[in-house]
Steps between C-alpha positions, in 0.01 A plus 500: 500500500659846391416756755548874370414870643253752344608760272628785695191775650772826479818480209793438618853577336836414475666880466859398558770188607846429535718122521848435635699309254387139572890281613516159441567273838843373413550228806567722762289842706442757207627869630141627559228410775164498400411815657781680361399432151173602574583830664754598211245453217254660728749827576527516104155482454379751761760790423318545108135550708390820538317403833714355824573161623230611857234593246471107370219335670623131477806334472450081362769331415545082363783274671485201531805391715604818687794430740448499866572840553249609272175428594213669320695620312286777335504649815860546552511576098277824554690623801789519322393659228387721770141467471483619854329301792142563400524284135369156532669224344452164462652197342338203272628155386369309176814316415567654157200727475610715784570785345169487292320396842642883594426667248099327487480579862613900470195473215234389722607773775499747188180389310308483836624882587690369811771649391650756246916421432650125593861433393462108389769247416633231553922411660725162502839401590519166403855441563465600872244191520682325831577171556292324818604253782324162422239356720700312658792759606211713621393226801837425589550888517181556673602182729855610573380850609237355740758265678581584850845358584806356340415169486168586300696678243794213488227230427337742211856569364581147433114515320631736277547413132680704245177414264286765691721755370381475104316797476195583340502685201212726570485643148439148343228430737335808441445385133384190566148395574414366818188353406592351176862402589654626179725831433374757236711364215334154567166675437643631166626177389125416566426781285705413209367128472141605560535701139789302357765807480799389437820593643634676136218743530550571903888612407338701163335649711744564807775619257209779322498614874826606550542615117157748573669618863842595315330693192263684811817591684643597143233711407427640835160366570533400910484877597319392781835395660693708731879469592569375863806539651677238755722594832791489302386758243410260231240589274240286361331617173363191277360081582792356563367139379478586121754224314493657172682235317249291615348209234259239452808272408684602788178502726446139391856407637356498819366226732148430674517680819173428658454143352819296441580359316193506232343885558542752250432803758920619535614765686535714204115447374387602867519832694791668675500519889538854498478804794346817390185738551260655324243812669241667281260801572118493520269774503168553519305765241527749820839453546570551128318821480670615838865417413487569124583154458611374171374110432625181407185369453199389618424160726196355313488180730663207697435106467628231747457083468564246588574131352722153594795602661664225289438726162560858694645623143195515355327767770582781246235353252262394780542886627446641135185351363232665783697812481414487136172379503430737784590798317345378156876489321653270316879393426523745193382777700807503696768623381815368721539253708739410799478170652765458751770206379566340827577237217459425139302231460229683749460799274475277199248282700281839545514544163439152371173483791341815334567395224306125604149438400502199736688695768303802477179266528608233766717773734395806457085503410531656154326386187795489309891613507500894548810462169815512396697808712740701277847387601653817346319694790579254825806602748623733196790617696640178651340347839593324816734242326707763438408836712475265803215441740506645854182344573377802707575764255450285128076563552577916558796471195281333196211783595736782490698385223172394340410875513781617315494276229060643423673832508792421258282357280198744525308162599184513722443179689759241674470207705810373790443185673659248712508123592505489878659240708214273664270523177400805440492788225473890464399749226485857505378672174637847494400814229720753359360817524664856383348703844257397763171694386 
């Protein structure tokens, strides 16, 4: 059953938004915490506004594993930024959808007239994902500190085994499904035999990714990114993930990583683990008239699902079809598309399910497929294999970035969605508009 909001009572707008460069985990704490990221795409952001960082009414931010020194992050996000003490702020979790989960939630408080200005978004480090004791090194622990005299802790000493000190990757169980038992690349080898995709077109389609990023970056289409600079006076400008000489041949060099031996879901057809944040504006008509504001664009409406957690890839198309059929729109009428690649054969399984008359009819209640979407106009300037996914910010990133393509190309409506860890899907369709009238 596909459960979905009403269209918005008041319009709501994107007017502005800002992303860190997205870094690529490379085995070891990345030189950002989540918070920092946040609050240096957010200082960017704020300094263009003609209003001040006290006059927002809301600050919601997506995160998904904030460290233990951030908790609610939003909150600590907005003082920063020095929203002052009377800003509320408040934090949401939908695996990869977080950052759309902020953004939808800063729309409600908007469309309902709660409030005027939120700052939305959505923040990840990745890399600083720590490593936990093991069940077992936890008792003994908990054990050894409740023991009262030598003796006690002699006899659990000579307990001890050096097998309670593997750790616990936590980032690796965070992507894995506790109800299911398998990891999200499992669910996209799923994905691929359910429509028969074949590993050739997964690194086709991989390589395209990182050939679209570098000819964005070349052509400077990701001015939505702002430089960040570490302790040591480094400056960050671009992704950092991009491998421009980057191949299907070379792509197909790879091995299974999820499914070894006999997968065809690699490392290389999958997305990056990847820290980085991404914070948009939202304004009500009031606030626009009040401020001046220039706009993105328009928020025409939100869809969530849900489906098996075994075939999570395929939320995006579960998400899309009542946002369509809800706003009487087809997949002609829109114009770009950005489906986030948390791997390839999951945005070629979208595809391939709209594209289904049996799918359509058996999963998601149509009378027949909703067509063929234009290929030309999906993830135009690269996606997630390539940019990275934060899983916090990546639901914030394909809305903004979504925006700038509709205005580049003088198009009027675009659609971002996400799979989402557990089974689920989101859609936002989102309207260019020239002023807010």
């Amino acid at each position: 059953m596909v459960k979905s909001h009403s269209p918005h009572v008041e319009p709501v707008y994107i007017i502005d938004g800002a992303r860190t460069p997205f870094f690529k985990a490379r085995g070891e704490a990345g030189a950002f915490a989540s918070a920092d990221l946040a609050v240096m795409a957010g200082q960017a952001l704020l300094l263009r506004q003609p209003f001040t960082a006290k006059e927002i009414d809301e600050v919601v931010m997506g995160c998904v594993m904030p460290s233990a020194d951030e908790a609610n992050i939003a909150r600590i996000i907005a003082l920063r930024l020095g929203c002052g003490h009377q800003v509320p702020a408040f934090t949401v979790q939908r695996n990869c959808a977080a950052g759309l989960q902020a953004i939808d939630s800063a729309v409600l408080s908007i469309s309902q007239g709660r409030q005027q200005l939120v700052l939305a978004g959505g923040t990840e480090a990745m890399s600083r994902a720590p490593l936990l004791y093991s069940p077992q090194m936890v008792q003994w622990l908990a054990d050894f500190n409740k023991a009262k005299t030598v003796t006690q802790r002699l006899q659990l000493m000579v307990k001890f085994r050096l097998s309670y000190l593997t750790p616990i990757i936590a980032l690796m169980r965070g992507l894995s499904d506790p109800i299911i038992g398998l990891n999200m690349g499992q669910t996209a080898e799923n994905v691929a035999h359910y429509f028969n995709i074949s590993r050739e077109e997964m690194d086709e389609y991989a390589a395209l990714s990182h050939n679209r990023l570098a000819m964005a970056q070349d052509n400077g289409y990701l001015q939505e990114i702002v430089p960040v600079f570490d302790n040591k006076g480094n400056c960050y400008q671009q992704d950092d993930g991009l491998r421009r000489d980057t191949t299907k041949e070379k792509l197909a060099s790879l091995k299974p990583f999820f499914d070894k031996p006999f997968g065809t879901v690699t490392a290389g057809n999958s997305s990056q683990i990847t820290d980085g944040a991404c914070l948009v504006l939202l304004a009500s008509k009031e606030a626009v008239k009040k401020y001046n504001l220039p706009v993105l664009g328009r928020i025409v409406d939100v869809s969530w699902a849900a489906l098996d957690p075994a075939f999570m890839g395929l939320g995006p198309a579960h998400a899309i079809a009542p946002l369509l059929k809800r706003q009487q729109l087809n997949l002609k009428d829109i114009d770009y598309w950005e489906i986030n690649e948390a791997f390839a054969a999951q945005v070629l399984g979208c595809v391939k399910a709209l594209a289904s008359d049996d799918y359509c009819k058996t999963k998601l209640g149509l009378p027949e497929a909703l067509g063929q979407m234009d290929m030309a106009r999906l993830n135009v300037d690269g996606g997630a294999i390539a940019v990275g996914h934060p899983v916090g910010a990546s639901g914030a990133r394909i809305t903004l970035h979504l925006l700038h393509i509709l205005k580049r190309q003088q198009a009027r409506y675009g659609i971002a969605s996400l799979c989402i860890g557990g089974g689920q899907g989101g859609a936002i369709l989102i309207e260019n508009m020239i002023g807010a009238e």
